[in-house]
C-alpha positions as a Markdown table, in Angstrom:
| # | Residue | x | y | z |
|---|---|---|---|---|
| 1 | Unk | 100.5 | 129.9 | 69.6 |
| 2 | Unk | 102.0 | 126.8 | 71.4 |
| 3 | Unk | 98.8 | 124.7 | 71.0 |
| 4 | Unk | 98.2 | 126.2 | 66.9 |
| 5 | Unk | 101.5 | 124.9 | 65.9 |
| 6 | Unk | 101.0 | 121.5 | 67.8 |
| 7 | Unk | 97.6 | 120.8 | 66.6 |
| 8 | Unk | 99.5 | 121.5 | 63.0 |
| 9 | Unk | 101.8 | 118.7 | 64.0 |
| 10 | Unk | 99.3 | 116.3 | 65.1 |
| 11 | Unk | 97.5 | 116.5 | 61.6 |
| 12 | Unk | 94.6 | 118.8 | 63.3 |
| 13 | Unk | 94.3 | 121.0 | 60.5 |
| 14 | Unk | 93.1 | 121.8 | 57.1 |
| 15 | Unk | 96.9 | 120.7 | 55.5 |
| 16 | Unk | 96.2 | 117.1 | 56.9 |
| 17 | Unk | 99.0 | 114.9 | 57.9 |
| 18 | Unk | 101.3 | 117.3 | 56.8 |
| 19 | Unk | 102.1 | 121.1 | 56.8 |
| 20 | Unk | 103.6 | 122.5 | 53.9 |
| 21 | Unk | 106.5 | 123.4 | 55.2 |
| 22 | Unk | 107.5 | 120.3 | 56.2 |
| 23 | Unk | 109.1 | 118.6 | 53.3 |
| 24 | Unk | 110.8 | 115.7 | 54.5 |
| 25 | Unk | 114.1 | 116.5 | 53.3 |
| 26 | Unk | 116.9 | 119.6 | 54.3 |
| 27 | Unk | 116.2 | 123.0 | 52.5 |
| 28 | Unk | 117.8 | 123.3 | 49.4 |
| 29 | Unk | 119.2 | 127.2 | 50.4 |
| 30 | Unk | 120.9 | 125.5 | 53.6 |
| 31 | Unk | 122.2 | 122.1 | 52.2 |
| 32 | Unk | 124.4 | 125.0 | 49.3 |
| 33 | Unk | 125.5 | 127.0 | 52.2 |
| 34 | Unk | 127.0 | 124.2 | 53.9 |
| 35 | Unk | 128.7 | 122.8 | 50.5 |
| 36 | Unk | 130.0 | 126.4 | 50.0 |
| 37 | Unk | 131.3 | 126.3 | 54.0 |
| 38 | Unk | 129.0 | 129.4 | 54.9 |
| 39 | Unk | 128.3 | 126.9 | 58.1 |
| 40 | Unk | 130.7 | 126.6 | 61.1 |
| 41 | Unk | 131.1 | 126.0 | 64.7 |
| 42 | Unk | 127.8 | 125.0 | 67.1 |
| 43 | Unk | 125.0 | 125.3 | 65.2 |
| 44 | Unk | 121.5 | 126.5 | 66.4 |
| 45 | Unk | 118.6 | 125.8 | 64.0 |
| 46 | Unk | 115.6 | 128.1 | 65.1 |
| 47 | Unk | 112.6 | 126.9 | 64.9 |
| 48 | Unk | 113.8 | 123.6 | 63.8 |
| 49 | Unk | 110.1 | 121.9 | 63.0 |
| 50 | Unk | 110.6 | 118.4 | 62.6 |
| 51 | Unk | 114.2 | 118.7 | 62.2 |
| 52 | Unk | 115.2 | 117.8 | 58.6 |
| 53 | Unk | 117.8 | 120.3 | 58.3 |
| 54 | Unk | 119.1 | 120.1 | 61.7 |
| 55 | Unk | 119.6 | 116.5 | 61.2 |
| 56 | Unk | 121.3 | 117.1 | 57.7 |
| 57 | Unk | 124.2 | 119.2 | 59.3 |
| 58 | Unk | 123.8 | 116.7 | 62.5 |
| 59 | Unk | 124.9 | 113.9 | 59.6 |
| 60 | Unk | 127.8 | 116.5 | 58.4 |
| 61 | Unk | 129.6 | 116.5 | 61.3 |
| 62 | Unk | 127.7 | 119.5 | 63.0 |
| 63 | Unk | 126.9 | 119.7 | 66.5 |
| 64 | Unk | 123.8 | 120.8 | 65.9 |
| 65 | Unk | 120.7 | 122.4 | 68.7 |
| 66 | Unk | 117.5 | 122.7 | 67.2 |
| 67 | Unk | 114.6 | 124.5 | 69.0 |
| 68 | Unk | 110.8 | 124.7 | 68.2 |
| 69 | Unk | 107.5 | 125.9 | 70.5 |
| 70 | Unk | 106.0 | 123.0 | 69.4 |
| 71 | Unk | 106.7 | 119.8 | 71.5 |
| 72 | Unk | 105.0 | 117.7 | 69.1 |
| 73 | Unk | 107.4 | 119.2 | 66.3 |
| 74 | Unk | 110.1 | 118.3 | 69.3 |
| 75 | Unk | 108.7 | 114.2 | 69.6 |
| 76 | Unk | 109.0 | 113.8 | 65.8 |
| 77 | Unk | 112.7 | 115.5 | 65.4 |
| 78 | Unk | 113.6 | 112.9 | 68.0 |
| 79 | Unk | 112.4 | 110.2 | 66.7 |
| 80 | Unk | 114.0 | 111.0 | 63.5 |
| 81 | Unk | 117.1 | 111.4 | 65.2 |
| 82 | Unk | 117.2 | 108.2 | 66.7 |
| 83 | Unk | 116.3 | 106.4 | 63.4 |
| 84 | Unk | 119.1 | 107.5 | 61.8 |
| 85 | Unk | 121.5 | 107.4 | 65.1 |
| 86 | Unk | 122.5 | 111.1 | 65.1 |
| 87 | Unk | 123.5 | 113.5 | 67.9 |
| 88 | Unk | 121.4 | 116.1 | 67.0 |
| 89 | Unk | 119.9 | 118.4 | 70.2 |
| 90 | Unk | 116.4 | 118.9 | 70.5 |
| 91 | Unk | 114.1 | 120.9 | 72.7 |
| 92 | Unk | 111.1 | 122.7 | 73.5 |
| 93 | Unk | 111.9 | 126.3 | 73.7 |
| 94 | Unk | 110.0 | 130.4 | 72.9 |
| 95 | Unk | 112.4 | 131.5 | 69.9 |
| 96 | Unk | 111.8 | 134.8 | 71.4 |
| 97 | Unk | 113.2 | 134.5 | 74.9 |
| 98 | Unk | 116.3 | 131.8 | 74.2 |
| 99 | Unk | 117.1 | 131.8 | 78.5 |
| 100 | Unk | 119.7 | 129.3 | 79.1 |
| 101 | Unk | 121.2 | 129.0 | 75.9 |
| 102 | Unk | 123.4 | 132.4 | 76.0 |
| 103 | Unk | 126.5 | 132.4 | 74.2 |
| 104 | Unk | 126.5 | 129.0 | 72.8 |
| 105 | Unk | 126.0 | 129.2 | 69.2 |
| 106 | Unk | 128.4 | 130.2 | 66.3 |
| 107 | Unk | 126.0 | 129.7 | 63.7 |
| 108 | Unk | 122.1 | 129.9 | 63.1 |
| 109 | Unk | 120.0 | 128.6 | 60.4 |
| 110 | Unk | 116.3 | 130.0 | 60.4 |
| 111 | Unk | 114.4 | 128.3 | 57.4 |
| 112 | Unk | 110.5 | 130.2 | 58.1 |
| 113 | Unk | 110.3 | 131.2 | 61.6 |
| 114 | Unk | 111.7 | 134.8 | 61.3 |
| 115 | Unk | 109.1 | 135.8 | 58.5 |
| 116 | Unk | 106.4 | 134.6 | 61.4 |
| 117 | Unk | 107.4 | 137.9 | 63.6 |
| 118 | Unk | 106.6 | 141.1 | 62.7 |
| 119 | Unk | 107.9 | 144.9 | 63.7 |
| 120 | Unk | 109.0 | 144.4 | 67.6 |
| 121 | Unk | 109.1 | 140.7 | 67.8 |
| 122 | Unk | 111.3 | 140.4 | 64.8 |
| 123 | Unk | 113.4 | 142.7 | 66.8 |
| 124 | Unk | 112.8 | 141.1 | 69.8 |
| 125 | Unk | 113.7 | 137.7 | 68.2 |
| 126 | Unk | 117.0 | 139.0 | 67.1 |
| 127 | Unk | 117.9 | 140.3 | 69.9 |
| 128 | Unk | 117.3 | 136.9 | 71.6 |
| 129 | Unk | 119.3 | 135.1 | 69.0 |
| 130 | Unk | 121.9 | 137.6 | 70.3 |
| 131 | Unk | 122.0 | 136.6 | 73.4 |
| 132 | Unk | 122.2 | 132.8 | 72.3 |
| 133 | Unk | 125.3 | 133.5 | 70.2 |
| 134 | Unk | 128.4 | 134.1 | 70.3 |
| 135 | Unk | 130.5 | 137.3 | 69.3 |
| 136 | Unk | 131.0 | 136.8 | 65.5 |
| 137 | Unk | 128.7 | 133.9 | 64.7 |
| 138 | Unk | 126.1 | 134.1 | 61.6 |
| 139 | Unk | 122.3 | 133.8 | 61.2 |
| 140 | Unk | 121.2 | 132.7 | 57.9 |
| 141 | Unk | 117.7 | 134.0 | 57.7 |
| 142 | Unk | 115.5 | 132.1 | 55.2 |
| 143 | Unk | 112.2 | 133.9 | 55.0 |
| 144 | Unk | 109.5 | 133.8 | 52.5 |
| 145 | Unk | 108.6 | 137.1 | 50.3 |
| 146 | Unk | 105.0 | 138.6 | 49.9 |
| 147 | Unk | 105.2 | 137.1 | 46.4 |
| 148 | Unk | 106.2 | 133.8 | 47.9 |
| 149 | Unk | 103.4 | 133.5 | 50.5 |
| 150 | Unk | 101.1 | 134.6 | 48.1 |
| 151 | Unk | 101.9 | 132.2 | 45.5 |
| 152 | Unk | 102.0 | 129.6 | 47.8 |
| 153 | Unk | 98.6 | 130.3 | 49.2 |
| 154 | Unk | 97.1 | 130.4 | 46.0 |
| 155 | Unk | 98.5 | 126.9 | 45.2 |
| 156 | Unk | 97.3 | 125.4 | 48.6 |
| 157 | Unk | 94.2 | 126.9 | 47.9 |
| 158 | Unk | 93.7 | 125.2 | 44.8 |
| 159 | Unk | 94.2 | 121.9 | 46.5 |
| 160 | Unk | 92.7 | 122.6 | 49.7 |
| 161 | Unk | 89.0 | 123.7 | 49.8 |
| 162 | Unk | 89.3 | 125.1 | 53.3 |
| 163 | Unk | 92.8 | 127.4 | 52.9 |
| 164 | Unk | 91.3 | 130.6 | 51.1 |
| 165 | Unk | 92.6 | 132.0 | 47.8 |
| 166 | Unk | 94.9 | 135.4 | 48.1 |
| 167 | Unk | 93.0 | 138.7 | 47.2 |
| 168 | Unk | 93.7 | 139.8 | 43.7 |
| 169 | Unk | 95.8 | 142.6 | 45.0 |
| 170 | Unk | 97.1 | 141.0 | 47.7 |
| 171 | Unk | 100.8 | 141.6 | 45.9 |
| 172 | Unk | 100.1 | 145.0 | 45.7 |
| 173 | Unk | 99.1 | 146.5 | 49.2 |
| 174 | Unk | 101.0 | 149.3 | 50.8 |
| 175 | Unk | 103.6 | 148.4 | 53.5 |
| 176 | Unk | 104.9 | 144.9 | 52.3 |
| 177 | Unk | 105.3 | 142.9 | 55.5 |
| 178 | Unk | 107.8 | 140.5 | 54.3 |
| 179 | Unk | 110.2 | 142.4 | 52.4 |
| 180 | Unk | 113.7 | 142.4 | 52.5 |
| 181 | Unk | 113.7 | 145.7 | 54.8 |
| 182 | Unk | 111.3 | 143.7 | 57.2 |
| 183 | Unk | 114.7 | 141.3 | 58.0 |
| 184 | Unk | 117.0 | 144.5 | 57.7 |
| 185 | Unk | 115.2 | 146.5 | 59.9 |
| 186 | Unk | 114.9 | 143.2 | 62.3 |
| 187 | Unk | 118.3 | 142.6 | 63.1 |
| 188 | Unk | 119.0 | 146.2 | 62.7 |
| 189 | Unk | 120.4 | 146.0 | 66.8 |
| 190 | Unk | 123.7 | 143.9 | 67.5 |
| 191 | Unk | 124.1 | 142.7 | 64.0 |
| 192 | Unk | 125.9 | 143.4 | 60.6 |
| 193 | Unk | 123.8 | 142.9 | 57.9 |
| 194 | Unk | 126.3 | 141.2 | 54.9 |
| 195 | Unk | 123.8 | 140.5 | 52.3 |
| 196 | Unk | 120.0 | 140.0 | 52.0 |
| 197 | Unk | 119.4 | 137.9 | 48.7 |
| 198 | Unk | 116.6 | 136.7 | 46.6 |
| 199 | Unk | 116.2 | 133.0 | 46.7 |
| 200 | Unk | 113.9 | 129.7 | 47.2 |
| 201 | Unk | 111.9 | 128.3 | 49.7 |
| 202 | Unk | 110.5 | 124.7 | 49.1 |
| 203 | Unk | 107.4 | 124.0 | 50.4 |
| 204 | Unk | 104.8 | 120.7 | 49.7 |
| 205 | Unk | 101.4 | 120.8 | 48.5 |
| 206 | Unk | 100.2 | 117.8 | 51.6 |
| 207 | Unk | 97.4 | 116.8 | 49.2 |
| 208 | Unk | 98.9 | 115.7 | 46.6 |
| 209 | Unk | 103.0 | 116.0 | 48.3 |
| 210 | Unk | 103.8 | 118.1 | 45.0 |
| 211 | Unk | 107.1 | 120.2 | 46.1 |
| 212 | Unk | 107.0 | 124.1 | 44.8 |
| 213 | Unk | 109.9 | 126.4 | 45.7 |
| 214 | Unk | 108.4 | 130.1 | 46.0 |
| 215 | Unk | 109.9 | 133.0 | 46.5 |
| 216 | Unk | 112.0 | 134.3 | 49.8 |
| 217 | Unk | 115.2 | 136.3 | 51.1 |
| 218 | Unk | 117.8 | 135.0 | 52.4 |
| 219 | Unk | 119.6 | 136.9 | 54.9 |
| 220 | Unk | 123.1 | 136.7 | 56.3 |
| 221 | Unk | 123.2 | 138.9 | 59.8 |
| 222 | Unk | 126.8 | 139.1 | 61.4 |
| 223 | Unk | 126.8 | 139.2 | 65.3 |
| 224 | Unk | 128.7 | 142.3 | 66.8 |
């Protein structure tokens, strides 16, 4: 998985230079949740990419860790970090083991990692986010919907000859895997879950760097 997300990174892949989830600015969901002071304390941003919104809360004051598998992602958050002189944390690390970082966070921010991990990982990713945190501390959970991946494939398919259209049905199978019982079923173990609402995700077409915000959940999971 390590070298997928890298050779991503490098521009090794059908999106090009750029993945789509990598829209050069903070996600919207995240940069409101700050403004309405839904973020406090350490802050661990899981699955961090190529930083933006660790760097945003970095540049609010935030002391601010942000973790991906993919050192490439890792290179480029740092680099981004020194050009704009912030103190932001970065570092290679497996979202899903977390060793050495217990008890350090009051806060995390997830924006499309959780909705990566299904059945026992997602379990076995909140439990390591448990670990990580403190007693108390939040994870905002940002994860695309069914109907959100599947409108975004069908728009990168449009632009990209080799990312293949969604199956007519594809919105109607059996056994949604990214529903909003997926993340409450998740963190079902060690946390409270306070609300699970329907919100945006922005993503970027790289072809043509066209942003479209699909739909996702956003979770709020209190640790016990």
């Amino acid at each position: 998985m390590t070298e997928v997300f890298d050779a991503v990174y490098r521009g090794e892949s059908p999106f090009g230079n750029r993945p789509p989830w990598d829209i050069g600015a903070p996600q919207p969901a995240y940069v409101a949740l700050e403004k309405e002071g839904l973020i406090g304390g350490t802050v661990l941003d899981a699955g961090c990419g190529t930083g933006e919104d660790a760097l945003h809360l970095a540049g609010r004051g935030y002391a601010v860790t942000g973790l991906d598998l993919s050192p490439t992602a890792i290179s480029l958050a740092r680099d981004k970090a020194r050009a704009r002189g912030l103190g932001a944390v970065f570092e290679v690390a497996d979202a899903l083991d977390l060793r050495g970082y217990e008890g350090r966070f009051d806060t995390v921010i997830d924006s499309g990692l959780a909705h990566t991990f299904e059945g026992d990982r997602l379990r076995s990713y909140a439990a390591a986010l448990h670990r990580a945190c403190r007693p108390g501390a939040v994870a905002h959970i940002l994860s695309v919907s069914d109907r959100g991946s599947a409108e975004m494939q069908a728009r990168l398919a449009a632009a990209i000859e080799e990312i293949p259209a969604p199956l007519p049905d594809d919105d109607e199978r059996p056994g949604l895997k990214r529903s909003a019982d997926h993340l409450r079923n998740g963190f079902a173990d060690g946390w409270t879950v306070e609300s699970i609402d329907e919100a945006l995700m922005r993503g970027i077409i790289p072809t043509t760097s066209e942003l479209l915000d699909v739909h996702a959940w956003l979770g709020r999971f209190r640790r016990s």
